[in-house]
C-alpha positions in Angstrom: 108.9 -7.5 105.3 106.0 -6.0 107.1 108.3 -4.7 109.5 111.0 -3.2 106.7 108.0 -2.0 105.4 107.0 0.5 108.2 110.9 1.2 108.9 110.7 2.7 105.5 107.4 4.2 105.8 108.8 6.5 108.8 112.2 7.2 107.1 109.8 8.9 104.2 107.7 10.3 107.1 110.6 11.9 108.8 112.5 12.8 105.5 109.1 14.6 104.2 108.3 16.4 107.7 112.7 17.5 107.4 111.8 19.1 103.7 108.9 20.5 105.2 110.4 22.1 107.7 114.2 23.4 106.0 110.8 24.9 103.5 109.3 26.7 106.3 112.4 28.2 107.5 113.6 31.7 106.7 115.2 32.3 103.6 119.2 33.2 104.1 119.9 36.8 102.3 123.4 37.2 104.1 124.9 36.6 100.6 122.4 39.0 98.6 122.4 41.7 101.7 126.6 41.2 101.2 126.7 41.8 97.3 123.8 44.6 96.5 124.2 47.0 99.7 127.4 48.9 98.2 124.5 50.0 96.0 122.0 51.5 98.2 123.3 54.7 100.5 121.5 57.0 103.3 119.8 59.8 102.3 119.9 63.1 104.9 117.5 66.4 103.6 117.7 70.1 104.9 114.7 71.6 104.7 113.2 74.4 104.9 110.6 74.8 108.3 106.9 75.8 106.9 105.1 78.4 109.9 103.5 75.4 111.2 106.2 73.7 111.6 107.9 76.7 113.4 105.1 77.5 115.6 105.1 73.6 116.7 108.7 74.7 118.0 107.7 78.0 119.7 105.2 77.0 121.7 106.3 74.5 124.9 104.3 71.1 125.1 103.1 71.9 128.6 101.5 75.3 127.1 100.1 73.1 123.9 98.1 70.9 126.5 96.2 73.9 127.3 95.8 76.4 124.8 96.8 74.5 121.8 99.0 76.0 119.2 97.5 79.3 119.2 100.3 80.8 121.8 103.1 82.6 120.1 106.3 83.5 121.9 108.7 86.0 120.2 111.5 85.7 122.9 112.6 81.9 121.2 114.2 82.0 118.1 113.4 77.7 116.7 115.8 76.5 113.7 114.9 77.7 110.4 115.4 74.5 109.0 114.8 70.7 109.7 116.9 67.5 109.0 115.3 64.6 107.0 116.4 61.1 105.9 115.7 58.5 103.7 117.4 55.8 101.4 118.0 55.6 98.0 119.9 53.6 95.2 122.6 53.8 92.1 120.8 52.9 88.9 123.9 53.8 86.7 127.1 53.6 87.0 127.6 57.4 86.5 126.0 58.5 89.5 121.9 58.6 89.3 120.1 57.1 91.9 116.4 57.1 92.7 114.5 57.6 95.9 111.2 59.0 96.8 109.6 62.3 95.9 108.5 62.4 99.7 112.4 62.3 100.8 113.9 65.3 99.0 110.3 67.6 98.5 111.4 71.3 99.7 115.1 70.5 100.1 117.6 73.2 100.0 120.2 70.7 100.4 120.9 66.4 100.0 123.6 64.1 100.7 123.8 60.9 100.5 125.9 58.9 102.3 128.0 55.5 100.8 128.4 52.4 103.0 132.1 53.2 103.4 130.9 56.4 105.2 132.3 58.9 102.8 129.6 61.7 102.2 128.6 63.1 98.7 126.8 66.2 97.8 123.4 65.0 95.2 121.6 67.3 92.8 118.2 66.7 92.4 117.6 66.3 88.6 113.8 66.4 89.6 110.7 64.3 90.8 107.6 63.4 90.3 104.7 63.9 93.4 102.3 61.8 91.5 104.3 58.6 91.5 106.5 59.6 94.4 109.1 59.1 92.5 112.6 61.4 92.6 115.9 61.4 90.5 119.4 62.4 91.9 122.9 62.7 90.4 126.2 63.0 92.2 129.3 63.3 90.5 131.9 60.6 89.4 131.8 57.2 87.8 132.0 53.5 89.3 129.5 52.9 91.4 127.6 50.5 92.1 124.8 50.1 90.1 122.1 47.7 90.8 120.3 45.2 88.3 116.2 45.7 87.5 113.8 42.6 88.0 110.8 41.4 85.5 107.4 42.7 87.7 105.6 40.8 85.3 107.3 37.4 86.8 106.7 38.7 90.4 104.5 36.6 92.6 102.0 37.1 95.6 104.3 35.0 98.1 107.6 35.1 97.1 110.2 36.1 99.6 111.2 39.7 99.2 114.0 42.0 100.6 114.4 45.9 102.1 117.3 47.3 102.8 117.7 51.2 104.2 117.6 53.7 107.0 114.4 53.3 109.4 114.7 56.3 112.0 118.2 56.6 110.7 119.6 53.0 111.3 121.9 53.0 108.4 122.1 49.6 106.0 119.2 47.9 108.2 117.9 44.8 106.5 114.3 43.1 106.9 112.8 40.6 104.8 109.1 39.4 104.1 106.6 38.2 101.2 104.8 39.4 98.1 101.7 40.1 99.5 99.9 41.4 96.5 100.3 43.0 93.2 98.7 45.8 91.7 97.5 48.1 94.9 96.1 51.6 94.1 95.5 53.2 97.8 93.8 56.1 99.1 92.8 57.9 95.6 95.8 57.2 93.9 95.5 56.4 90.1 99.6 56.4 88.8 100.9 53.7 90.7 100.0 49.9 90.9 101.8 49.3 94.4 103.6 46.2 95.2 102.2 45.4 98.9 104.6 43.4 101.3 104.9 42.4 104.5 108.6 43.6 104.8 109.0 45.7 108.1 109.3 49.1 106.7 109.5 52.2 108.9 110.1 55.6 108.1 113.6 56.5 106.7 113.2 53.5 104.8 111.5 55.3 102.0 113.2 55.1 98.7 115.6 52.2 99.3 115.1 49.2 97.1 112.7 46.2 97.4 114.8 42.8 96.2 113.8 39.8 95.1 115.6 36.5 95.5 117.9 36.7 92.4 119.4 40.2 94.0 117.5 42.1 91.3 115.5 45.8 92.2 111.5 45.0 91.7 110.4 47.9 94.0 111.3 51.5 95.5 110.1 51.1 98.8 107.5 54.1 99.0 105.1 53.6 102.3 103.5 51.7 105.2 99.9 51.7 106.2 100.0 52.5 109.9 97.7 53.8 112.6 100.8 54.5 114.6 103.5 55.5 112.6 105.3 52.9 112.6 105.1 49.1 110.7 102.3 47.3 111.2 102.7 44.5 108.4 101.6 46.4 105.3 104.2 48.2 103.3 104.0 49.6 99.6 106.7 49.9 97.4 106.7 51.3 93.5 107.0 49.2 90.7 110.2 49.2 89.3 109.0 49.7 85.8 107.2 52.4 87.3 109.7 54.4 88.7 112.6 53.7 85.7 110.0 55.2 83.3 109.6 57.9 85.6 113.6 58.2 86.0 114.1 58.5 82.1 111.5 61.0 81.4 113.2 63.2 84.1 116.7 62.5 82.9 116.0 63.3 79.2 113.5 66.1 80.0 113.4 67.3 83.8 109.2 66.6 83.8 106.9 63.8 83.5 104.1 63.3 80.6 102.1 61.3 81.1 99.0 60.3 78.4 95.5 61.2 78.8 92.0 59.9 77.8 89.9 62.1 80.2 88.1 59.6 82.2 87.1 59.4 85.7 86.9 55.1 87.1 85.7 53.5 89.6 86.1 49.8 90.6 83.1 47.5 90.2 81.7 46.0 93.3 79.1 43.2 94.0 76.1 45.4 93.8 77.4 47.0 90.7 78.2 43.6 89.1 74.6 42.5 89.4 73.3 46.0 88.4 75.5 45.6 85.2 74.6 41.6 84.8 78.2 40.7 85.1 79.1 37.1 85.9 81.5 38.5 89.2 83.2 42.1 89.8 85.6 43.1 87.1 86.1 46.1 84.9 86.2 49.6 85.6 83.3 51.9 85.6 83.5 55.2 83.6 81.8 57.8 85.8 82.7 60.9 84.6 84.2 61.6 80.6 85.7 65.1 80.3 84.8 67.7 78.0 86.6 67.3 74.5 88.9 64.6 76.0 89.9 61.9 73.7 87.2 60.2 75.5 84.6 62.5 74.8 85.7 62.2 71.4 85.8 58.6 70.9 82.3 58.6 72.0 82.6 57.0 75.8 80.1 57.5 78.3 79.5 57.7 81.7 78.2 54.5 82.9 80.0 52.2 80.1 82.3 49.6 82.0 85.3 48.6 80.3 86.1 45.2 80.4 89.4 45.2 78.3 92.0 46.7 77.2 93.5 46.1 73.7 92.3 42.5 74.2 93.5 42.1 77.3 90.8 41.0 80.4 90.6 44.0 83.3 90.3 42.8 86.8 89.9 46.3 88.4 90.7 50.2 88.0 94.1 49.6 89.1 95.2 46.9 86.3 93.4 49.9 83.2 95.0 52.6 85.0 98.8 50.7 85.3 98.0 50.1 80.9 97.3 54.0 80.5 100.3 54.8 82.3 102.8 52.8 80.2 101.0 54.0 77.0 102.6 57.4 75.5 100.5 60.0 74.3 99.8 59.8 70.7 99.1 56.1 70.8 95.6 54.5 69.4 94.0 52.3 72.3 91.0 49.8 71.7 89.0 49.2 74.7 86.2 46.6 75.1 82.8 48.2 76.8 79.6 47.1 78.2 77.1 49.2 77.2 72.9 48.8 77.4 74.4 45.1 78.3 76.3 44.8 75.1 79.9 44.6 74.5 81.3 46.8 71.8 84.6 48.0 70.9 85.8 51.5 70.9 89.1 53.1 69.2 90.7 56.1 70.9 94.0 58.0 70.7 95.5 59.3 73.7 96.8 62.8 73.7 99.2 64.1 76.5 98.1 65.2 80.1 97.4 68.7 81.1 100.6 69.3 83.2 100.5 68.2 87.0 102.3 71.5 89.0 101.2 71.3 90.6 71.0 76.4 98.6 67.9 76.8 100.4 65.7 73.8 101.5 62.6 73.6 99.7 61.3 70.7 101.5 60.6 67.9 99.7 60.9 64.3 101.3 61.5 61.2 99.3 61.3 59.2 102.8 58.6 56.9 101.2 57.9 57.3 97.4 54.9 57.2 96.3 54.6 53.2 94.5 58.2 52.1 95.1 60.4 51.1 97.5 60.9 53.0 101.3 64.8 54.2 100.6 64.9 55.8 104.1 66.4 59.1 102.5 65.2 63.0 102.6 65.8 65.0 99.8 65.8 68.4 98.4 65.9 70.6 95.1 69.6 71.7 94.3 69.8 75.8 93.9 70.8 77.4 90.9 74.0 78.2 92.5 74.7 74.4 93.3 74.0 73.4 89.8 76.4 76.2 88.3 79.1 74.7 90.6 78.4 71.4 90.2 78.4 71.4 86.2 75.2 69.3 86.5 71.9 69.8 84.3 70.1 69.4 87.7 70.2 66.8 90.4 68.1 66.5 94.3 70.4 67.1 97.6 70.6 63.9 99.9 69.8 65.8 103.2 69.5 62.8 105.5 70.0 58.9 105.3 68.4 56.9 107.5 70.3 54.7 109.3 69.9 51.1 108.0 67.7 52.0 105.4 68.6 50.5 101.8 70.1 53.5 100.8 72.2 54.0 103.9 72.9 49.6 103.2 74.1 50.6 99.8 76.6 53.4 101.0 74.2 56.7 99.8 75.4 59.8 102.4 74.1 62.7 103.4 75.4 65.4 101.1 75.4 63.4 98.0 73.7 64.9 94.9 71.5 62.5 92.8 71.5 62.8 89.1 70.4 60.1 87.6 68.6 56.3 88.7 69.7 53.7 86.0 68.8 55.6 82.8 66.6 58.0 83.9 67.6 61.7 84.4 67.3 63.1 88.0 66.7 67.0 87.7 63.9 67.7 90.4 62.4 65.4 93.6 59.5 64.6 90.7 61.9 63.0 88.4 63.4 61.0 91.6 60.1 59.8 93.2 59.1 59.0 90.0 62.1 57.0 89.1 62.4 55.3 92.2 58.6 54.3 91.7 59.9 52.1 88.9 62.4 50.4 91.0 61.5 46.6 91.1 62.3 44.2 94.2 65.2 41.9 94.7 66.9 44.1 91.5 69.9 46.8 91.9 69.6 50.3 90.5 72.4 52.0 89.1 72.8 55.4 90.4 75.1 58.1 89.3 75.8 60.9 92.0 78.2 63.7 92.9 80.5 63.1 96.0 82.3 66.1 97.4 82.8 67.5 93.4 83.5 63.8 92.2 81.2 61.8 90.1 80.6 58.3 91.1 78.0 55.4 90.3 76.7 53.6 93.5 74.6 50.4 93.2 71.3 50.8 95.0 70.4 47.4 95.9 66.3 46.7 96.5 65.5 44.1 99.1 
């Protein structure tokens, strides 16, 4: 019995270890690479050469080693124009595909080519720069139109596939996983990136991103590289996204988008215990503009918003994907934390404004008087810089020094102080003596202007 007994034992042991490892092994997308690539064609661009570009061309690389691109040579006569490719797919049956803004920006002329080899001509029925999203139309009827997935039912780990053009590989294939949802890179604020680790490389831009059930989920956008090439993070558009973006410029050539005239900012750990939050979440309003439904509504700078329409946010990027799918017109409730109370506030979005695109004086604040050493030297702002700045009045960071709290909490030289938790910062007075009330082991909220953007940094005082 004893001995039946282990026999059985090993048979689960080896049948487990078997599950485990048909579970670790790549997932088999011959069948799905077979049925949807009719669907997705090569993309080739003539362009137009900007004077950059055509100087790169005049000048010989052993001459660039030397004197740079400042040699001209009006003997060579370089191309007018460039060649480009990319990918793209058939979202209709009639003949509109999408692809990236990126692909066809500045073209003079596009084709697209099928998997059979036969070339069409594609007009661009127009594109978006803020999404990176572009629409195209070829004539006829029949093709092969691919199927849209459910984004909301994507999940961080689920096998995912590419297929397009890198460096002008036709039809190339390469698979990966969800690696997260909801990615807003670099500045961005219209798209909520799907981020994978599917090799993408370029010429891959605007082919589809596919999930296991053959259905679109992504328009494969961009890769994070310090060469060029993939280096295991790729970024693709929402589908949702981009079909919303393909409607609006079917039905009327342009994108609106709605507007509440706020700048945001995510929430980090300093900034959660500045704000008494339990953990970072929300988004930060640093900067309300002017008469903007904001404005109106009655939102301030410094209010973090913690939902939207009843609905918990995580970060700028899950308020900013809501605002997007709202339309202009529509009523919005949004939960705040304000004087560390949550309130409530109604506000109907309009549309967006359209998308075509001093002398030193010497004070030092490197010790203030009662308060805390915040290794930083500061100066009045001229009248000039508080006319440009649109500020009431503000003091100029001049220097940081280096490992100081305020150079540990991220404060830079150049950085224009207006205001430390609720006190107003118009002199070096009003700063020493705000940062005289700054108590130990707390974290001060302070608003500032970054290269002409508002922002609120948490000052943290050790």
């Amino acid at each position: 019995m004893k001995h039946r007994f282990v026999q059985k034992g090993m048979y689960a042991v080896a049948f487990t270890m078997a599950a485990q490892a048909q579970a670790a092994s790549p997932v088999d997308f011959s069948n799905l690479v077979e049925q949807v690539s009719p669907a997705v064609v090569s993309v080739n661009v003539v362009k137009k050469m900007t004077q950059e570009e055509l100087l790169q061309q005049q000048v010989p690389e052993i001459l660039k080693r030397f004197f740079g691109n400042q040699i001209i040579i009006p003997q060579q006569k370089a191309p007018q124009e460039k060649t480009a490719y990319g990918s793209a797919f058939f979202i209709s049956k009639d003949g509109y595909l999408l692809t990236n803004h990126h692909v066809i920006e500045d073209a003079s002329e596009v084709t697209i080519m099928l998997n059979d080899r036969r070339e069409i001509d594609a007009k661009v029925v127009g594109s978006d720069a803020r999404t990176d999203v572009a629409l195209l139309k070829v004539e006829g009827n029949n093709f092969p139109a691919l199927s849209t997935g459910n984004i909301d039912q994507l999940k961080v780990g689920q096998p995912v596939l590419a297929i397009g053009s890198p460096f002008g590989f036709d039809y190339s294939a390469s698979a990966g996983i969800v690696s997260a949802k909801s990615r807003n890179m670099m500045g961005e604020t219209s798209v909520p990136f799907i981020q994978t680790d599917v090799a993408l490389n370029p010429g891959n831009s605007g082919g589809p991103l596919f999930n296991q059930q053959g259905q679109v989920v992504g328009v494969n956008s961009r890769i994070f590289s310090g060469t060029g090439g993939y280096m295991g993070l790729s970024f693709s558009i929402p589908i949702d996204v981009a079909m919303d973006i393909a409607d609006q410029l079917k039905k009327n050539g342009k994108v609106t988008r709605s507007y509440l005239g706020v700048m945001l900012q995510d929430i980090d750990r300093n900034l959660a215990e500045a704000y008494k939050l339990p953990k970072p979440e929300g988004s930060l309003i640093t900067q309300v503009a002017p008469n903007s439904p904001a404005a109106k509504a009655g939102f301030r700078a410094g209010d973090v918003i913690l939902k939207y329409n009843g609905t918990p946010i995580s970060r700028t990027g899950d308020l900013l994907n809501y605002l997007n799918r709202t339309l202009p017109n529509q009523s919005i409730q949004l939960e705040v934390l304000r004087d560390d109370k949550a309130k409530v506030i109604s506000a109907t979005l309009t549309s967006a404004p359209d998308d075509t695109p001093a002398k030193a004086t010497g004070a030092s604040a490197t010790k203030a008087q009662k308060g805390p050493v915040l290794g930083v030297s500061i100066r009045a702002l001229s009248a000039n810089e508080v006319q440009q700045l649109g500020v009431k009045g503000g003091i100029y960071v001049q220097d940081v020094v280096r490992g100081g709290l305020a150079s540990q909490s991220r404060i830079l030289p150049g950085d224009v102080i207006t205001q430390i938790n609720n006190t107003a910062v118009l002199n070096p007075n009003d700063f020493v003596e705000a940062v005289s009330e700054l108590k130990q082991n707390t974290v001060a909220r302070v608003a500032i202007v970054r290269q002409g953007q508002n922002a609120i940094i948490g000052l943290r005082i050790k």
